[in-house]
C-alpha positions as CSV (number, residue, x, y, z in Angstrom):
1,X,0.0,0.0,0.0
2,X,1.1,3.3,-1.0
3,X,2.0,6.0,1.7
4,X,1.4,9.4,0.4
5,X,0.5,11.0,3.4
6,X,3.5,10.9,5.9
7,X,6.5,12.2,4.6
8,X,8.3,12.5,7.6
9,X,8.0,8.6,8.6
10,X,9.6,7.8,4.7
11,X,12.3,10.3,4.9
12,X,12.8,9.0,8.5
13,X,12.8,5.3,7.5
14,X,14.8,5.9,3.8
15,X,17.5,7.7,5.4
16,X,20.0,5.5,7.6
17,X,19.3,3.1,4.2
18,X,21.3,5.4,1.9
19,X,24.0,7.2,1.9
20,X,22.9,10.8,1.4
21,X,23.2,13.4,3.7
22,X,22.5,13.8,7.7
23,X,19.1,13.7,7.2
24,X,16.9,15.4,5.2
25,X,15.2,18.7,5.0
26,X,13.0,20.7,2.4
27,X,11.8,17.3,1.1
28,X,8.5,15.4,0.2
29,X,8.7,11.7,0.2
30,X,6.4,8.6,-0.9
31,X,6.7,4.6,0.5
32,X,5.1,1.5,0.6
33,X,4.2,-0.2,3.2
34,X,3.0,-4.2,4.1
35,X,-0.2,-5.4,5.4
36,X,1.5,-5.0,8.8
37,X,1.9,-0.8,8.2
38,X,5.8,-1.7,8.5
39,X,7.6,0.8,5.7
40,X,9.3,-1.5,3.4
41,X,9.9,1.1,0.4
42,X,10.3,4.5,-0.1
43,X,11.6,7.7,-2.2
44,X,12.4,10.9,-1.0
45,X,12.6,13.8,-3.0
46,X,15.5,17.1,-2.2
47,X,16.7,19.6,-3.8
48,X,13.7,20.7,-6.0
49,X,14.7,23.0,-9.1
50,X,11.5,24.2,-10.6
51,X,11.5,23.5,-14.3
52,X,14.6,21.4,-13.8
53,X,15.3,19.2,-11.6
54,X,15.0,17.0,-8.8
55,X,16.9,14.4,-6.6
56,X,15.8,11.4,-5.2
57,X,17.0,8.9,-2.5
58,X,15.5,5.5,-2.3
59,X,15.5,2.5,-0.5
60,X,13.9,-1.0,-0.5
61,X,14.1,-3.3,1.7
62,X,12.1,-5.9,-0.2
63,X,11.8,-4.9,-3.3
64,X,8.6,-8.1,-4.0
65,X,6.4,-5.7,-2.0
66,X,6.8,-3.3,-4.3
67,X,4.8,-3.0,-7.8
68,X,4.6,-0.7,-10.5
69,X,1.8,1.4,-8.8
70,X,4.9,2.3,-7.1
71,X,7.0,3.5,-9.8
72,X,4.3,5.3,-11.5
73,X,3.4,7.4,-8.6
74,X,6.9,8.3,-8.0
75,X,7.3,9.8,-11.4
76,X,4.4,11.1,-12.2
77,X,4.8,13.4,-8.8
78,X,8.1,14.1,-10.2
79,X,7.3,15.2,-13.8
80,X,3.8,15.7,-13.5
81,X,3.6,17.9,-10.1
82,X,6.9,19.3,-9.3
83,X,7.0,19.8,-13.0
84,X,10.7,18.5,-13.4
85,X,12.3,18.1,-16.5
86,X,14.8,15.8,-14.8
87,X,15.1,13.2,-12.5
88,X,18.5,12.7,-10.5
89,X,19.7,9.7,-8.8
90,X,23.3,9.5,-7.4
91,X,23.9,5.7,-6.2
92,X,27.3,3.8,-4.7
93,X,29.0,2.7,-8.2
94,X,29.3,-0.8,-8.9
95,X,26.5,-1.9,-7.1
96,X,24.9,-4.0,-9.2
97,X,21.6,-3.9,-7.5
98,X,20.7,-0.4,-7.8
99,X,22.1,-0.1,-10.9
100,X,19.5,-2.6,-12.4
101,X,16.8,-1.2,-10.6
102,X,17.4,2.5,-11.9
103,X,17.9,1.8,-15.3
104,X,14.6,-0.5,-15.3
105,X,13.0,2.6,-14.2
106,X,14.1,4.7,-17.1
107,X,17.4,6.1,-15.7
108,X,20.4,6.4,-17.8
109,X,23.7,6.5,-16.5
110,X,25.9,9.5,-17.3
111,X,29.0,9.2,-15.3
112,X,30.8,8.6,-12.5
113,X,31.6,10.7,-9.6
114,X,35.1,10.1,-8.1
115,X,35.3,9.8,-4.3
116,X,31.7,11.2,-4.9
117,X,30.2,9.3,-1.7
118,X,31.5,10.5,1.9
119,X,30.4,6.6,3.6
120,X,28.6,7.0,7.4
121,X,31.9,5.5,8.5
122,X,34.3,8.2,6.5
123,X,35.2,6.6,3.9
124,X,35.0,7.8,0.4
125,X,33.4,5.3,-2.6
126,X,32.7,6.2,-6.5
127,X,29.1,7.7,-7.2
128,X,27.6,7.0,-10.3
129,X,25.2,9.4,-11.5
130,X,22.0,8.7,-13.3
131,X,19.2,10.8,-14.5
132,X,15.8,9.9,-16.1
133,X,14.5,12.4,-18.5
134,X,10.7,13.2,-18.6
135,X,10.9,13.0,-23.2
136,X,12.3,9.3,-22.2
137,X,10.0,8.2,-19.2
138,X,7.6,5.1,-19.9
139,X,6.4,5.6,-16.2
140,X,4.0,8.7,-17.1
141,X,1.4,9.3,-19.9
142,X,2.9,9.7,-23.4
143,X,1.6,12.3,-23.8
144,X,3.0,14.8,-21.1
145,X,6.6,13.2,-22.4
146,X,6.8,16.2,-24.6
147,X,5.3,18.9,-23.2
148,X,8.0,21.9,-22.7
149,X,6.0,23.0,-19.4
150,X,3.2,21.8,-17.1
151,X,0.9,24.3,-15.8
């Protein structure tokens, strides 16, 4: 089941699973949850560029409970409501896992960042950097793939 309604509970939940920042602040954030109400999925959305840009941070911790309902809510926020032109996903490079999981959700990798991740315990890996386009989504309508701005 989708959780749209408590932002604070995903970004709490998402954030000791990634390695992003000490927490998060000016965010909005949407998870899954089991038929228990445990969180078992969620994306949290930072650093909001109106007609640009935005970054996400995700985590799953069992990625069967979570369907394409999932992934279509997710972008369709992104390109649809924040009205992005860009999505931006920054993951530890070489890990094979989230790097099949973003590019089956449309991303596209464009590089690496060296030393890009500062690790909880200090050290520093590789970042790969991904984006998904809204012209190249398949998660939203077709039809808002090409517009140049939402209203």
């Amino acid at each position: 089941m989708l959780v749209t309604d408590d932002s604070v509970r995903v970004a709490e939940w998402v954030w000791p699973r990634t390695h992003g920042p000490d927490g998060f602040t000016d965010f909005q954030a949407v998870g899954v949850q089991n038929e228990a109400g445990d969180l078992v999925a969620g994306m949290v959305f930072t650093g909001w560029t109106p007609n640009y840009n935005v970054e996400i941070h995700l985590a799953i911790d069992d990625p069967r409970a979570v369907g394409l309902e999932f992934y279509k809510y997710t972008f369709q926020y992104a390109f649809l409501v924040l009205n992005v032109k860009r999505v931006t996903a920054i993951c530890r490079d070489g890990y094979a896992r989230n790097e099949r999981l973003l590019k089956g959700m449309c991303f596209k990798k464009e590089g690496v960042a060296r030393s890009g991740y500062l690790l909880k315990d200090g050290s520093l890996v590789d970042a790969g950097l991904y984006s998904c386009l809204r012209s190249e989504c398949r998660l939203i309508p077709k039809e808002y793939r090409t517009m140049k701005d939402l209203k």
